[in-house]
Biotite code that builds the C-alpha atoms (Angstrom):
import biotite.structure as struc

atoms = struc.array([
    struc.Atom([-19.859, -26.086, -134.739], chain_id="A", res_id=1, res_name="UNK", atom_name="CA", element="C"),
    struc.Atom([-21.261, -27.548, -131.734], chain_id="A", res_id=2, res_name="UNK", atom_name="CA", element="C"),
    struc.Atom([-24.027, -24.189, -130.200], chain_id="A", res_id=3, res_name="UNK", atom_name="CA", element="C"),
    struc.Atom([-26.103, -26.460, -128.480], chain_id="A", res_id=4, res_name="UNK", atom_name="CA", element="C"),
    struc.Atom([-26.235, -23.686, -125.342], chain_id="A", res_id=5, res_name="UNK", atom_name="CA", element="C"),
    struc.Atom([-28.486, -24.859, -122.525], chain_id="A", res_id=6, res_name="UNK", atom_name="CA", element="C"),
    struc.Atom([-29.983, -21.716, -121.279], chain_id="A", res_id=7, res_name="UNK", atom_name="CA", element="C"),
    struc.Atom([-31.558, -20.455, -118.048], chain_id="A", res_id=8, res_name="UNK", atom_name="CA", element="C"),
    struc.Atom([-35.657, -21.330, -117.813], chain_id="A", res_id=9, res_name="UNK", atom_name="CA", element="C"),
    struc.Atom([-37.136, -18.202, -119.232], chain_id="A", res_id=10, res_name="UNK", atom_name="CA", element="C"),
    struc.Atom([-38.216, -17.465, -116.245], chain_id="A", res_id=11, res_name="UNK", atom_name="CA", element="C"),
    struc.Atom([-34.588, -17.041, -114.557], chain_id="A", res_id=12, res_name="UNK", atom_name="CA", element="C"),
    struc.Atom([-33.954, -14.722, -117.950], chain_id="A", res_id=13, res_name="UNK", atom_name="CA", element="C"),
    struc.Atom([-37.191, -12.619, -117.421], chain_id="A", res_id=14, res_name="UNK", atom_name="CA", element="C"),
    struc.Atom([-36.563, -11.975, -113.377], chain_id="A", res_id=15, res_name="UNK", atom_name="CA", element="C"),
    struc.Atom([-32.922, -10.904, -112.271], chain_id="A", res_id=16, res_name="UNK", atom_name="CA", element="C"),
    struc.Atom([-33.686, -11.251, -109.107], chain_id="A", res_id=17, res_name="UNK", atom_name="CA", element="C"),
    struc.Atom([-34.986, -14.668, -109.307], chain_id="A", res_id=18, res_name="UNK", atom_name="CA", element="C"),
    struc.Atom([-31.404, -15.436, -111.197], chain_id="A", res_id=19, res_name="UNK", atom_name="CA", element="C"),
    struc.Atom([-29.348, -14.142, -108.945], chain_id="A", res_id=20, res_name="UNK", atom_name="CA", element="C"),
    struc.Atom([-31.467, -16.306, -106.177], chain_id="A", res_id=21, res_name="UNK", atom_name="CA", element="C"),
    struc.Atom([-31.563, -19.685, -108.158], chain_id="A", res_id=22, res_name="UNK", atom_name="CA", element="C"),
    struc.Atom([-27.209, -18.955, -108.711], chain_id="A", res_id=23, res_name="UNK", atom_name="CA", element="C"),
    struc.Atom([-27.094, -18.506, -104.857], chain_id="A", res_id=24, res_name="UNK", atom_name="CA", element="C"),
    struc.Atom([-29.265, -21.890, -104.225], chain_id="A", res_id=25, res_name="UNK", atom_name="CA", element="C"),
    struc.Atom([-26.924, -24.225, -106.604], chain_id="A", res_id=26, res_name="UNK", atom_name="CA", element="C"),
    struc.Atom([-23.757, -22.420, -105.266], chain_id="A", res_id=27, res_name="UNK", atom_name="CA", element="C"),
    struc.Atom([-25.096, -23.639, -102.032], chain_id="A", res_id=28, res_name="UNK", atom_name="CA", element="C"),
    struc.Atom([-25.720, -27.240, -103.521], chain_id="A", res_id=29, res_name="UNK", atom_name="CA", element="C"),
    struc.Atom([-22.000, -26.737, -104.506], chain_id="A", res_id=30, res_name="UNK", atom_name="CA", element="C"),
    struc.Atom([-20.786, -26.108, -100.973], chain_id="A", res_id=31, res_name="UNK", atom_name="CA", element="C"),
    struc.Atom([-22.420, -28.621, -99.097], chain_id="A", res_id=32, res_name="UNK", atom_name="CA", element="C"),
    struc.Atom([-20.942, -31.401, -102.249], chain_id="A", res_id=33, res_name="UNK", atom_name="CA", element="C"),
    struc.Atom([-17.753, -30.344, -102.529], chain_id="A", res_id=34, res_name="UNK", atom_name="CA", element="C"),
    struc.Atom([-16.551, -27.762, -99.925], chain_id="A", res_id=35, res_name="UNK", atom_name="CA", element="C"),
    struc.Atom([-18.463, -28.518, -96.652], chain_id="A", res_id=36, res_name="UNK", atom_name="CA", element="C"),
    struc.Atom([-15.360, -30.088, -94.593], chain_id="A", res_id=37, res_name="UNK", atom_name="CA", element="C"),
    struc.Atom([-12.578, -28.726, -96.622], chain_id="A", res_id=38, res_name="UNK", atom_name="CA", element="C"),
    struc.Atom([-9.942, -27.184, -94.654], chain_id="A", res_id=39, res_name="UNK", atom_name="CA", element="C"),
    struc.Atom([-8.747, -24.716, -96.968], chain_id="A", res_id=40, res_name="UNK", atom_name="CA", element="C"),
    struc.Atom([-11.962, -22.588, -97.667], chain_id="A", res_id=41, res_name="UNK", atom_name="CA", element="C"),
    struc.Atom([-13.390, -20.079, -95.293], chain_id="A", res_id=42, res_name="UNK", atom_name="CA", element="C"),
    struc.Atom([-16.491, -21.319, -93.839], chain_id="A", res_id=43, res_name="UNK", atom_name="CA", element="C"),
    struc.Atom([-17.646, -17.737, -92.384], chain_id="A", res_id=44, res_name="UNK", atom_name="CA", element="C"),
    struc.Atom([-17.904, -16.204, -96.230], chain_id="A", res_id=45, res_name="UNK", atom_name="CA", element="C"),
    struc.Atom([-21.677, -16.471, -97.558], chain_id="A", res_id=46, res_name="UNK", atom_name="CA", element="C"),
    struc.Atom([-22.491, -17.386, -100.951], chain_id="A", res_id=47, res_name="UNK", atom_name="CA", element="C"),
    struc.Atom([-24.077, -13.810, -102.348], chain_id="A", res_id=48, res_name="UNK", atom_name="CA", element="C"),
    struc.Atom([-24.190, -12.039, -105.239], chain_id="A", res_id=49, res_name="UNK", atom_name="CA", element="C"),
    struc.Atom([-23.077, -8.281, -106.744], chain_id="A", res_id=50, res_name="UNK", atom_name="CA", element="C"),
    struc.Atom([-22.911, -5.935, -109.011], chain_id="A", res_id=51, res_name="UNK", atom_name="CA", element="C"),
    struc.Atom([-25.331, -6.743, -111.466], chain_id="A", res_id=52, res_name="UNK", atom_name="CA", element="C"),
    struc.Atom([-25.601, -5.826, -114.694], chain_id="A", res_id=53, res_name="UNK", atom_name="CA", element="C"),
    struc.Atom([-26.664, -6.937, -118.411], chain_id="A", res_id=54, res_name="UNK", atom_name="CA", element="C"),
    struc.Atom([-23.922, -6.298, -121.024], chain_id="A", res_id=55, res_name="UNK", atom_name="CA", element="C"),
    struc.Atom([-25.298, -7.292, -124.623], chain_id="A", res_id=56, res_name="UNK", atom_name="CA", element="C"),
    struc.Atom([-27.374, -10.643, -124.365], chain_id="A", res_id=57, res_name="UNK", atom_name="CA", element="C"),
    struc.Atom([-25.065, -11.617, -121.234], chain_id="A", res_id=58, res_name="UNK", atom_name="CA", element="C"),
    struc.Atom([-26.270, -11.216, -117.409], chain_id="A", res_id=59, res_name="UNK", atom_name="CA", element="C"),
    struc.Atom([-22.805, -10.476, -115.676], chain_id="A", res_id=60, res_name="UNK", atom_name="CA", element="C"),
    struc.Atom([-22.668, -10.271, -111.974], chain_id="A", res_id=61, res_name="UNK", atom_name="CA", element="C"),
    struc.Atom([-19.841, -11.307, -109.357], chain_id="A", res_id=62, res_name="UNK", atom_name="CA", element="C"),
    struc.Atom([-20.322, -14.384, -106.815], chain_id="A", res_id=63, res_name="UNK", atom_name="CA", element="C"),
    struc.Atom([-18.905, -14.513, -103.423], chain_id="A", res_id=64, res_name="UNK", atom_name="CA", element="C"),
    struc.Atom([-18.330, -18.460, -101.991], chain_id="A", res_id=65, res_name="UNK", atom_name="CA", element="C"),
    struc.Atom([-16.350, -19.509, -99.601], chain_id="A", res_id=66, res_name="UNK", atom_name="CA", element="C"),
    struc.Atom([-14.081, -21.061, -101.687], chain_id="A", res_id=67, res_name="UNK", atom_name="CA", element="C"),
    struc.Atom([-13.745, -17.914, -103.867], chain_id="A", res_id=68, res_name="UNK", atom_name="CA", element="C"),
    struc.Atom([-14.691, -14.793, -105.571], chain_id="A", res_id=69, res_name="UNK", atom_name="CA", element="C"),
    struc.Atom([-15.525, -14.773, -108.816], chain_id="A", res_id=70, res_name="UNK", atom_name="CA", element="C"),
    struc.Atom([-17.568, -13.101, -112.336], chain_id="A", res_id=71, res_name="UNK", atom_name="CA", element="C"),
    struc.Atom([-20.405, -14.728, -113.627], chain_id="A", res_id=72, res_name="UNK", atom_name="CA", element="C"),
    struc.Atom([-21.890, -14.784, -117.275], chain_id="A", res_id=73, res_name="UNK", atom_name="CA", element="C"),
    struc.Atom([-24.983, -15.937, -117.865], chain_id="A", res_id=74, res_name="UNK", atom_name="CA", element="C"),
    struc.Atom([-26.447, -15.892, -120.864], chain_id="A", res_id=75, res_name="UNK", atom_name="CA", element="C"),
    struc.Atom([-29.648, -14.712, -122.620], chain_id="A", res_id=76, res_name="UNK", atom_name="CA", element="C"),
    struc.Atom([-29.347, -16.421, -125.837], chain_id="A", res_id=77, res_name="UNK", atom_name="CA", element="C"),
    struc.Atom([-27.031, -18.900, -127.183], chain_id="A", res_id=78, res_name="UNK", atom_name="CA", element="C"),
    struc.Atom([-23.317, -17.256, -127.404], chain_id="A", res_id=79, res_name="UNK", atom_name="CA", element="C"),
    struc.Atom([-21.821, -18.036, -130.511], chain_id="A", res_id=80, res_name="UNK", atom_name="CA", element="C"),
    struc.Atom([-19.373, -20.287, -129.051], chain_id="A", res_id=81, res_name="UNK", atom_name="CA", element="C"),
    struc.Atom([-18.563, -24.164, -129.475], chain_id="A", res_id=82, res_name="UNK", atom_name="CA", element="C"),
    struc.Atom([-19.378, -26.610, -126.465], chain_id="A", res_id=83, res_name="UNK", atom_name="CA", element="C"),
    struc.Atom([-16.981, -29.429, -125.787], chain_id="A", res_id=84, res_name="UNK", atom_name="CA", element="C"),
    struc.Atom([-18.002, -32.350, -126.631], chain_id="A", res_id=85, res_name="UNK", atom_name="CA", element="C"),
    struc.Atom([-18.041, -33.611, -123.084], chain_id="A", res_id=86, res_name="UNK", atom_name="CA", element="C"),
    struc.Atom([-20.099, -30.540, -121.835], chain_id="A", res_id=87, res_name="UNK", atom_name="CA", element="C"),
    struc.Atom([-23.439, -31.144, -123.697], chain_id="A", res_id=88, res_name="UNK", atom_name="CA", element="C"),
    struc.Atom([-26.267, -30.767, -121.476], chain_id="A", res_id=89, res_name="UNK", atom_name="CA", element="C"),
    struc.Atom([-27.481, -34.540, -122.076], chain_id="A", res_id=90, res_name="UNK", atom_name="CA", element="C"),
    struc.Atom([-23.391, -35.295, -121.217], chain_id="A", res_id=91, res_name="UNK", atom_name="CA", element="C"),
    struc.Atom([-23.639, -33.299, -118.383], chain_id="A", res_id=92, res_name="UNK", atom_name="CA", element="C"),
    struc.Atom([-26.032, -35.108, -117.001], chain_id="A", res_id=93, res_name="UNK", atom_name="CA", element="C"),
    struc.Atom([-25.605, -37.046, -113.657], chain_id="A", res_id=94, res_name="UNK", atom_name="CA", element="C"),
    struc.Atom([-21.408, -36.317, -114.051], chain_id="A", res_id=95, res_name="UNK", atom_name="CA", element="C"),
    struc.Atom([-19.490, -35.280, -111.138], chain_id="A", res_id=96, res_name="UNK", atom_name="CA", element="C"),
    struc.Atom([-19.830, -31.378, -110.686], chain_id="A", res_id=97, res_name="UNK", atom_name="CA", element="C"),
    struc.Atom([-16.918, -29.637, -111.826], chain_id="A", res_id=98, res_name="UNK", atom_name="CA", element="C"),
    struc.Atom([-15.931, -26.092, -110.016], chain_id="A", res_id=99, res_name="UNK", atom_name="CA", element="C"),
    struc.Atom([-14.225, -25.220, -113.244], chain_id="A", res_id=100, res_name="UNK", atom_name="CA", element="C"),
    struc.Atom([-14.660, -26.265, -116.440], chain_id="A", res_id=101, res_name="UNK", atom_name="CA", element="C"),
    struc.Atom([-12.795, -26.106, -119.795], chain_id="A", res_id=102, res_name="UNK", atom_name="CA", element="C"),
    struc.Atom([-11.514, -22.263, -120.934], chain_id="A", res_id=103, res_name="UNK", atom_name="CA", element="C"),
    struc.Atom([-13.608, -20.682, -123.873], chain_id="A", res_id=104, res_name="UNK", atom_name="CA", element="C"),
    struc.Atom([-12.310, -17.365, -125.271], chain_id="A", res_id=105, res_name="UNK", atom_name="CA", element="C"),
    struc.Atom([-15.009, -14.869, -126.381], chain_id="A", res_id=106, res_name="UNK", atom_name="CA", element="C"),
    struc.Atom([-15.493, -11.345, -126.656], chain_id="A", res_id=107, res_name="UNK", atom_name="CA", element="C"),
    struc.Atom([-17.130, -9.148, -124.341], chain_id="A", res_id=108, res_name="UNK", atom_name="CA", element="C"),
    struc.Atom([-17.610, -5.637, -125.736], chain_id="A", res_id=109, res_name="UNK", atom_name="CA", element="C"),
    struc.Atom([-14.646, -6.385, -128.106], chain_id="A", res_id=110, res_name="UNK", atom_name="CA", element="C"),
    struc.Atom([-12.191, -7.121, -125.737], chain_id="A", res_id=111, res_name="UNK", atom_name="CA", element="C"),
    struc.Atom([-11.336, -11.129, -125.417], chain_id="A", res_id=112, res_name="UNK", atom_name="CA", element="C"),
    struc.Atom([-12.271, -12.696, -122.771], chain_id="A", res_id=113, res_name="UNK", atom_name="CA", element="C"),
    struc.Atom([-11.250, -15.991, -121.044], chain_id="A", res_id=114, res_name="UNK", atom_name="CA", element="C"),
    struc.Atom([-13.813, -17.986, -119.195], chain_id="A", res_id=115, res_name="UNK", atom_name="CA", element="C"),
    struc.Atom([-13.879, -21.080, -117.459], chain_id="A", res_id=116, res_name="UNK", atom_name="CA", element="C"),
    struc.Atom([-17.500, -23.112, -119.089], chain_id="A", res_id=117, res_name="UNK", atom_name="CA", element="C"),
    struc.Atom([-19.504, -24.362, -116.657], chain_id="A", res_id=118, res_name="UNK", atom_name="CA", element="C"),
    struc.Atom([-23.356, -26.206, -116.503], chain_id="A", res_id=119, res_name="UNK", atom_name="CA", element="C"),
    struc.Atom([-26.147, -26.496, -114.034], chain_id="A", res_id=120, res_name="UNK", atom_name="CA", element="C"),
    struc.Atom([-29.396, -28.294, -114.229], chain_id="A", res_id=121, res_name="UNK", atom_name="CA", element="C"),
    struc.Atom([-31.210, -25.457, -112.921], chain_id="A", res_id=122, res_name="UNK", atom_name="CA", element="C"),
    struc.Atom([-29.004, -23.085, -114.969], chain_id="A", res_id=123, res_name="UNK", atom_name="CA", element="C"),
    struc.Atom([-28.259, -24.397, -117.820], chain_id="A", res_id=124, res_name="UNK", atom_name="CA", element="C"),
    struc.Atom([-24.911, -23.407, -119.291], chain_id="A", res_id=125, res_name="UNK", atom_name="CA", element="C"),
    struc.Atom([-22.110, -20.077, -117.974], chain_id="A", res_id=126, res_name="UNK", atom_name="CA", element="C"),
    struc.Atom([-19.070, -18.679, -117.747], chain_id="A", res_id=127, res_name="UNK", atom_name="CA", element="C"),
    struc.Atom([-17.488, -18.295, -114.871], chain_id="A", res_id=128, res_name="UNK", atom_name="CA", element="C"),
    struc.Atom([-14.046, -15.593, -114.285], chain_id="A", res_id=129, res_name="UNK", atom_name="CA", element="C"),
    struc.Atom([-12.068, -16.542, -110.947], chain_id="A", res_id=130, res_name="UNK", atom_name="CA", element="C"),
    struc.Atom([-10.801, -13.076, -109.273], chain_id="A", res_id=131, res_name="UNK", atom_name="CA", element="C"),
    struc.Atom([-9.779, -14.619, -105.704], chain_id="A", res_id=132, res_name="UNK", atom_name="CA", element="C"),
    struc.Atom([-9.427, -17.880, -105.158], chain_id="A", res_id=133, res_name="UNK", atom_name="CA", element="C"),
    struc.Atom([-7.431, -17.477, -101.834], chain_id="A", res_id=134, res_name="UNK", atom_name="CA", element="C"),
    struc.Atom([-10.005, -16.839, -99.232], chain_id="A", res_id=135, res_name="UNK", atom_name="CA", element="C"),
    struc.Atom([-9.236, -17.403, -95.792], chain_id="A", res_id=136, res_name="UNK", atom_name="CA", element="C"),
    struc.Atom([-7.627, -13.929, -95.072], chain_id="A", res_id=137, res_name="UNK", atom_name="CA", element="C"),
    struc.Atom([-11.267, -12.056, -95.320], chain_id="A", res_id=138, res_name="UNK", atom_name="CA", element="C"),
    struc.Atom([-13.304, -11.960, -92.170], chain_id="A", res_id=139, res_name="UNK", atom_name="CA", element="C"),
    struc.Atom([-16.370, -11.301, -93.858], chain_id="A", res_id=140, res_name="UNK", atom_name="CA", element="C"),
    struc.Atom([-17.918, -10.426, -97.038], chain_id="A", res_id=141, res_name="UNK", atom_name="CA", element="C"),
    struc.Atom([-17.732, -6.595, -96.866], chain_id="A", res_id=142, res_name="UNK", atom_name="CA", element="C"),
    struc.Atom([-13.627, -7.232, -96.878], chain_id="A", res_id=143, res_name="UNK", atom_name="CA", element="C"),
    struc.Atom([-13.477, -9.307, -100.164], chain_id="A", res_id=144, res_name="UNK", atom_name="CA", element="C"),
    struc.Atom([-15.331, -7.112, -101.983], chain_id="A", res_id=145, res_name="UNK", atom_name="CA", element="C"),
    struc.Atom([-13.493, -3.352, -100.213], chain_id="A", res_id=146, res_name="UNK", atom_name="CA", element="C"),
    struc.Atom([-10.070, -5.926, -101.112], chain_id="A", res_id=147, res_name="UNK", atom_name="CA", element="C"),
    struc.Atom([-11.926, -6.401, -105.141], chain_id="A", res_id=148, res_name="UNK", atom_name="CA", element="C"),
    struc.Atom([-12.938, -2.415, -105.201], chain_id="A", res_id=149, res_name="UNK", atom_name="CA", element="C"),
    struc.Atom([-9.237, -1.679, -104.365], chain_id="A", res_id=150, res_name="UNK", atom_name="CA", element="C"),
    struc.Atom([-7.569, -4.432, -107.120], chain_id="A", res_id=151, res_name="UNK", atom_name="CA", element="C"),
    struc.Atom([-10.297, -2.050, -109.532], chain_id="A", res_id=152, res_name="UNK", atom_name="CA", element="C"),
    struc.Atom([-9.426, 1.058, -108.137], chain_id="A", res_id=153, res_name="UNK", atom_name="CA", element="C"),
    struc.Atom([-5.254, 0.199, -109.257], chain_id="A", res_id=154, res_name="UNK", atom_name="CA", element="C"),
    struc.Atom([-5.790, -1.049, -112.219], chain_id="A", res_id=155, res_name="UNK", atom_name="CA", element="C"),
    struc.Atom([-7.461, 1.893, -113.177], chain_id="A", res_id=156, res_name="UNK", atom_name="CA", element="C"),
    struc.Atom([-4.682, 4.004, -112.136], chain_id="A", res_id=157, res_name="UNK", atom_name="CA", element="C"),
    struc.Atom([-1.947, 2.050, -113.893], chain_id="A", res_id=158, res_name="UNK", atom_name="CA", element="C"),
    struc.Atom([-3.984, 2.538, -117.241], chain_id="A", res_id=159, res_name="UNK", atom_name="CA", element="C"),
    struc.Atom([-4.432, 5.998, -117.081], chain_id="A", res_id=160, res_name="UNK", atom_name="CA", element="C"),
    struc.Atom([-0.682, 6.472, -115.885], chain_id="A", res_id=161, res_name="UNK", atom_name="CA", element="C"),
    struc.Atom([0.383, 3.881, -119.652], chain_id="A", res_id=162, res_name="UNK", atom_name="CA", element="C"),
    struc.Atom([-1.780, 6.179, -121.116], chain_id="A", res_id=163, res_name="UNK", atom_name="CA", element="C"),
    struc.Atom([-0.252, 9.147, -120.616], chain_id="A", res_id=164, res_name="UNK", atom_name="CA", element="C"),
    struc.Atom([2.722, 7.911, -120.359], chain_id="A", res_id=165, res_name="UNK", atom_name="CA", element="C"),
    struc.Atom([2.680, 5.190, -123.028], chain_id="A", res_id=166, res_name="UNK", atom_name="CA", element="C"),
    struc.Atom([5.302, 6.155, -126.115], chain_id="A", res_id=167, res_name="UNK", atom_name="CA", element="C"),
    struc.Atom([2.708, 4.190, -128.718], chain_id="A", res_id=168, res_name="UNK", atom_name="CA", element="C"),
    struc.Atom([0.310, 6.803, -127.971], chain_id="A", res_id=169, res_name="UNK", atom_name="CA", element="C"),
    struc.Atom([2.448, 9.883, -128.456], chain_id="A", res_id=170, res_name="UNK", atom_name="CA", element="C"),
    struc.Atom([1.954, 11.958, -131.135], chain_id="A", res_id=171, res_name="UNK", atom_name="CA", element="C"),
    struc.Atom([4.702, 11.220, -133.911], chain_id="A", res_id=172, res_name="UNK", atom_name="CA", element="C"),
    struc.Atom([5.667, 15.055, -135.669], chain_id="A", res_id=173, res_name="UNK", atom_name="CA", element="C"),
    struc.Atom([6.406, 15.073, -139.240], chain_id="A", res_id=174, res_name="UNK", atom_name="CA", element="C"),
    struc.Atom([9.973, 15.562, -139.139], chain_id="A", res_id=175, res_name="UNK", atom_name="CA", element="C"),
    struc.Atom([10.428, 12.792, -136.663], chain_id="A", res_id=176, res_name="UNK", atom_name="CA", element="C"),
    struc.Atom([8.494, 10.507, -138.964], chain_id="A", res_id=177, res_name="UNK", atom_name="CA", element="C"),
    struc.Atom([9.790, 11.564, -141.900], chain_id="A", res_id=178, res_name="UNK", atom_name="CA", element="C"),
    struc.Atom([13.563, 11.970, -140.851], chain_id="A", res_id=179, res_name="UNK", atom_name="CA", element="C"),
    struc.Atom([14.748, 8.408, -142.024], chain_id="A", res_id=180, res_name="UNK", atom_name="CA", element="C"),
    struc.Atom([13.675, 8.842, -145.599], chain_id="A", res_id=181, res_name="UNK", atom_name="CA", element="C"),
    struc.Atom([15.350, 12.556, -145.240], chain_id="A", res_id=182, res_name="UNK", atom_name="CA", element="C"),
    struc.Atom([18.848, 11.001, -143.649], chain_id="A", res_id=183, res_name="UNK", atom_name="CA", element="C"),
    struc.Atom([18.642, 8.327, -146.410], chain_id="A", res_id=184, res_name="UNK", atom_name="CA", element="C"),
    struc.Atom([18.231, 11.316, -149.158], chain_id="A", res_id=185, res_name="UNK", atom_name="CA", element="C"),
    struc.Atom([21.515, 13.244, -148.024], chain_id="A", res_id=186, res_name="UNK", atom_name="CA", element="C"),
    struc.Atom([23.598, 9.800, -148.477], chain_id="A", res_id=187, res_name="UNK", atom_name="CA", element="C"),
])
């Protein structure tokens, strides 16, 4: 199993803030490459960062571009998951950056993930979860996230409403689970 993980300088790993700052600065470096003149991006958006947190060895946050919204993993220590090949650090080196990379599937407090890999110099190796990629309809920042908060705020009511309403979660009686061995007995 290729593990060879690039991480963060310690230093990005010891200071959130100064993590958050060096994503924002090669985000920026991303822009002016790749999205500078392209029509289909919204130019007014900033590149900023939210809604940070550490889950396990994995410093999760979302990023705001004007090309699109999206969750960020960074990592503390080296994930337990294979690199391609092709996305060695040394490989990585001096090729053409790539917005998204290959999908890896991991787990992230049990629950499998997918995540597009992705590698900086200054960053080493990440994961990066598209949410909105469509993002000319927001005027400013404030709306993609209040338009994020709201995709949140329904999900969370359509699993409470399976929940409750979900027949796998129902509580089976006796009789009922019993009743096909009883029919079978009277034949």
């Amino acid at each position: 199993m290729n593990n060879d993980w690039q991480l963060p300088p310690p230093a990005l790993l010891e200071d959130d803030a100064a993590l958050l700052g060096a994503v924002e600065t090669a985000f920026a470096g991303v822009y002016r490459e790749l999205f500078l003149h392209e029509l289909a991006v919204n130019h007014g958006l900033p590149i900023t960062t939210r809604a940070f947190r550490r889950i396990g060895p994995w410093r999760v946050f979302l990023l705001l571009t004007p090309w699109m919204l999206a969750r960020v993993l960074v990592p503390g220590e080296a994930p337990a998951l294979e690199l391609p090949e092709e996305w060695l650090a040394a490989r990585r080196e001096g090729a053409a950056t790539v917005v998204l990379g290959p999908l890896l599937v991991f787990h992230l407090h049990d629950v499998p993930q997918k995540a597009h890999l992705n590698h900086h110099p200054d960053l080493g190796h990440y994961l990066l979860q598209p949410l909105i990629l469509a993002m000319e309809q927001f005027g400013d920042a404030d709306a993609v996230f209040m338009a994020w908060n709201e995709v949140l705020r329904t999900r969370d009511e359509n699993m409470k409403k399976l929940a409750r309403d979900c027949p796998t979660q129902r509580e089976v009686s006796r009789r009922e689970f019993f009743s096909s061995l009883i029919a079978k007995r009277k034949t």
